[in-house]
N, C-alpha and C positions, 0 to 999 in steps of 0.2 A: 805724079807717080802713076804705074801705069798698072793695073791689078792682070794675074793671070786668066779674071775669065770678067767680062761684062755681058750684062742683059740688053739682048736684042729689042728696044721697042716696036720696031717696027714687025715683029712676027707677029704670026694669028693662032686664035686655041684654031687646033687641027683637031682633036679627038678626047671626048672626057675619058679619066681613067676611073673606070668602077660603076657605081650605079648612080643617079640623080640625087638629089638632094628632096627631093618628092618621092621616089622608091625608098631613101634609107631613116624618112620620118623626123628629116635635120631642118625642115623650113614650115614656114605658115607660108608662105608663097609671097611676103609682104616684108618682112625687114631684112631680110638674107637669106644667103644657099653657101653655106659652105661645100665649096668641090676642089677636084685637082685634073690638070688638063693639061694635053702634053701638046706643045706648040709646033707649028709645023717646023722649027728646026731641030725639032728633039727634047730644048730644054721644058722644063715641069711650070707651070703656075698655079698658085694653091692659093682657093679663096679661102678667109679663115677671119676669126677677131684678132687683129692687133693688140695683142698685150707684152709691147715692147717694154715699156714704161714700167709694169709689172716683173718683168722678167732681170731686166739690166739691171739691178744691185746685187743680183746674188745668182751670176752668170759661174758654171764652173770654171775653173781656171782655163784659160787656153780659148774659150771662147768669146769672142767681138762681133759685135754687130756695131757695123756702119752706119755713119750718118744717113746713106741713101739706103739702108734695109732696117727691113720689120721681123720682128719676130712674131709668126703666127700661129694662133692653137687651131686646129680644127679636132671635131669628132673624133674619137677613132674607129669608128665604124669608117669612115667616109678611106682612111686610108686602107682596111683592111680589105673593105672591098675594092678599090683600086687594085692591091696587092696581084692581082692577075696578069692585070693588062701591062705589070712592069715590064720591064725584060731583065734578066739576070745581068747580062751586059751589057 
């Protein structure tokens, strides 16, 4: 089965969205940096904790996550300041 959109492995992060993980007070510089970073094809990757595991028994209706996808929490600082660099379109 063929999904209507697949993740590019071979793209590169192109540009972080928002401020650092060291400007927004989200890391020790030692176990993690949660960020979001737009790839140079456009599409988004978002470092974050996986709490899949946690999340999949009590997904609302209508929402699935794949064997090959995580569902990830980050800060919400980390996206708020992102929120800039989006594009409306």
């Amino acid at each position: 089965m063929t999904r209507p959109w697949e993740a590019d492995p071979s793209a590169v992060m192109a540009r972080r969205l928002g401020k650092s993980p060291v400007e927004l007070g989200n890391t020790d510089k030692v176990s993690g940096c949660p960020d979001v970073w737009e790839l140079d094809n456009g599409d988004i990757a978002v470092i974050g904790r996986d709490l899949t595991s946690s999340y999949e028994p009590r997904l609302p209706d209508g929402v699935k996550i794949a064997g090959d996808e995580r569902l990830v929490v980050l800060p919400r600082n980390v996206l708020v300041a992102a929120k800039p660099d989006i594009p409306d379109a």
